[in-house]
ChimeraX commands (.cxc) that place a marker at each C-alpha (Angstrom):
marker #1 position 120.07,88.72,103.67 radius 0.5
marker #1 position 123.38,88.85,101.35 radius 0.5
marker #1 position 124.95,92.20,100.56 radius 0.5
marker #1 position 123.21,94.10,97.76 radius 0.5
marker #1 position 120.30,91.92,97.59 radius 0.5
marker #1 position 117.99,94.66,99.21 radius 0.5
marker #1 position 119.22,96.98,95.98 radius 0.5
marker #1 position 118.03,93.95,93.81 radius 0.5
marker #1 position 114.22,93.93,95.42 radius 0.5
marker #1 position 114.09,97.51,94.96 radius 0.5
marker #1 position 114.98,97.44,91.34 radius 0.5
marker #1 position 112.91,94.41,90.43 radius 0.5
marker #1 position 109.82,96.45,91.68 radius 0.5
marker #1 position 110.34,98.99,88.91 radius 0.5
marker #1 position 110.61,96.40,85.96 radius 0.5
marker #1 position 107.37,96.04,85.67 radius 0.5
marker #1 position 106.18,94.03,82.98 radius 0.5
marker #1 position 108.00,92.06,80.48 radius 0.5
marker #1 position 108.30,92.04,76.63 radius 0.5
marker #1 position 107.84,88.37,74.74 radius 0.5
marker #1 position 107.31,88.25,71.43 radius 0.5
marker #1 position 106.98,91.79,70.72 radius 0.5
marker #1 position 104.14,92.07,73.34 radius 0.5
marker #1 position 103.72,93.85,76.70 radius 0.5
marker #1 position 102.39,91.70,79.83 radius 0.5
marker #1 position 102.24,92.67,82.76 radius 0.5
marker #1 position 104.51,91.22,85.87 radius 0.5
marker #1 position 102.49,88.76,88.43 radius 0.5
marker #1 position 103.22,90.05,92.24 radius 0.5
marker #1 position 104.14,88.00,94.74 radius 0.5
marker #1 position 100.36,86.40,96.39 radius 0.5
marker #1 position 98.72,86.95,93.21 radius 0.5
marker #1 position 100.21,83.89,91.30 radius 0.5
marker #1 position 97.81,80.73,90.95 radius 0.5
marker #1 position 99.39,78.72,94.14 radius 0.5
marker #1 position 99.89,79.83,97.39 radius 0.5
marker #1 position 103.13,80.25,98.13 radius 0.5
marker #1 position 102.70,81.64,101.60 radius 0.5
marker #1 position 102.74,85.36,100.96 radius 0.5
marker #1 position 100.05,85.98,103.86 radius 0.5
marker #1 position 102.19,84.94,106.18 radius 0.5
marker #1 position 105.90,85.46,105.01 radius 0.5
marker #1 position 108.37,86.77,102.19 radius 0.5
marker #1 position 108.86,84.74,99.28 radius 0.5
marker #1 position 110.92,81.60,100.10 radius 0.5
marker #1 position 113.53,82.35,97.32 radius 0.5
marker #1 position 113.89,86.09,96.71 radius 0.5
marker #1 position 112.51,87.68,100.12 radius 0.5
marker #1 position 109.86,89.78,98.50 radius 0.5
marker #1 position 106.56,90.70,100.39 radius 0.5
marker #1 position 103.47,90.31,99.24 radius 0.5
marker #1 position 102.18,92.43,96.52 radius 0.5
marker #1 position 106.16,93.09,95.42 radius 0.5
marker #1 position 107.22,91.40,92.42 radius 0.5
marker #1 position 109.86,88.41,92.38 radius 0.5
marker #1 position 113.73,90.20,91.84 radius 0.5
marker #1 position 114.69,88.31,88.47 radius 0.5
marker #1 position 115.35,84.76,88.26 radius 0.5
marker #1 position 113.30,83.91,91.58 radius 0.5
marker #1 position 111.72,80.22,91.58 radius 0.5
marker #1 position 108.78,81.28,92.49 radius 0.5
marker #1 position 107.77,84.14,89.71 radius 0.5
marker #1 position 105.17,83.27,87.19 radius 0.5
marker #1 position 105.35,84.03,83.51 radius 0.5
marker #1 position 102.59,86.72,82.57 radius 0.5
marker #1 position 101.90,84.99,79.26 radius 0.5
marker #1 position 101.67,81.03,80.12 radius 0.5
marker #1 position 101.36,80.89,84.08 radius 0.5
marker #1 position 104.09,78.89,84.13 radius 0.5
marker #1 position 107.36,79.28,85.90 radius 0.5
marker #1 position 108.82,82.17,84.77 radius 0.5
marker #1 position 112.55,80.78,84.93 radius 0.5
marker #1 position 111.81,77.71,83.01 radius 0.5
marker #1 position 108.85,78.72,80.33 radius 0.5
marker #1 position 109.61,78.75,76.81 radius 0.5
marker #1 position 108.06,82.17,76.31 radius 0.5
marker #1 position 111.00,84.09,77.12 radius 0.5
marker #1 position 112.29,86.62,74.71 radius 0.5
marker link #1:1,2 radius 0.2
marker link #1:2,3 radius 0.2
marker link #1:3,4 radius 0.2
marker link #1:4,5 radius 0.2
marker link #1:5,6 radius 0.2
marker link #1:6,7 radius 0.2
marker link #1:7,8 radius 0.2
marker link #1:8,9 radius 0.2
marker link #1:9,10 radius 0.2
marker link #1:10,11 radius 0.2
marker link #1:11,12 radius 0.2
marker link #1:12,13 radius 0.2
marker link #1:13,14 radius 0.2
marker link #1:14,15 radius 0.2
marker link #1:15,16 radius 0.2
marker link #1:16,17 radius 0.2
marker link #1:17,18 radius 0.2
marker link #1:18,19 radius 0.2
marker link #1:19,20 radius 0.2
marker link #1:20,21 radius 0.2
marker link #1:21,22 radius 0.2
marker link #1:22,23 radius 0.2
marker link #1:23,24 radius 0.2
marker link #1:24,25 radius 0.2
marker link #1:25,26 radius 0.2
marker link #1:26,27 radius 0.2
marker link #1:27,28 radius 0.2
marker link #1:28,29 radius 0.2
marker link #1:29,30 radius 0.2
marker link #1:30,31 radius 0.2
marker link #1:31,32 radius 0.2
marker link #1:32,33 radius 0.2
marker link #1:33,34 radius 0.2
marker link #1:34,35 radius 0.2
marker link #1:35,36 radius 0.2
marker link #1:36,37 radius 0.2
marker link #1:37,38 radius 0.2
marker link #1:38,39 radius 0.2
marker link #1:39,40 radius 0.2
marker link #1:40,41 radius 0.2
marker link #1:41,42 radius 0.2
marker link #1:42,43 radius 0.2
marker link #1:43,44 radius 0.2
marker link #1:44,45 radius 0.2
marker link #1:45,46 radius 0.2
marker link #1:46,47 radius 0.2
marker link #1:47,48 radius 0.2
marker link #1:48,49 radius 0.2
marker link #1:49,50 radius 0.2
marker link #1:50,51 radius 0.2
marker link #1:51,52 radius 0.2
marker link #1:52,53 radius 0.2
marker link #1:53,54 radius 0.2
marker link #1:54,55 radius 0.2
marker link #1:55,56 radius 0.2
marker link #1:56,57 radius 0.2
marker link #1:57,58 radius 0.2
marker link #1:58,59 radius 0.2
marker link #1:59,60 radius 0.2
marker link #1:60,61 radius 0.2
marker link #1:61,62 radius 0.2
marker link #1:62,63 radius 0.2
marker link #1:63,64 radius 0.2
marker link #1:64,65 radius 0.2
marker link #1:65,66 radius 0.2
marker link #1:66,67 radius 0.2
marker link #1:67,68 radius 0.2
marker link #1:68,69 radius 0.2
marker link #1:69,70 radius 0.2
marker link #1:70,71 radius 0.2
marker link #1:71,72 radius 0.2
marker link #1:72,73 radius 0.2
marker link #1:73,74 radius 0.2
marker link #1:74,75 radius 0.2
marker link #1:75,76 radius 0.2
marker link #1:76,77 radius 0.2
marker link #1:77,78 radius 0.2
view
């Protein structure tokens, strides 16, 4: 794991939930999103995070609270 990225899971698990469009929702953990991305048997291929973390910012694999959709990529940002 690269230097300081244990720092970044630790501070991505108290961000949570985001603000788009002036509205609370709530962050999706890590095994809780709609696909299975593996989190009963392993971290989360792109940030590390265990199951039932949530994603560190900017992670692939994070879904967007409002649309399901990858949070990275969705137009619901803010």
């Amino acid at each position: 794991m690269i230097e300081g990225w244990p720092e970044k899971i630790l501070a991505a698990q108290e961000q949570t939930h985001y603000e788009i469009s002036g509205e609370d929702f709530s962050r999706i953990p890590f095994g809780r999103e709609g696909n299975d991305w593996g989190a009963d048997t392993g971290p989360c291929h792109d940030c590390r995070v265990i199951k039932g973390q949530f994603h560190v910012v900017g992670c692939d694999v994070e879904r967007c609270p409002r649309c399901q959709g990858q949070a990275i990529s969705c137009e619901c940002d803010d």
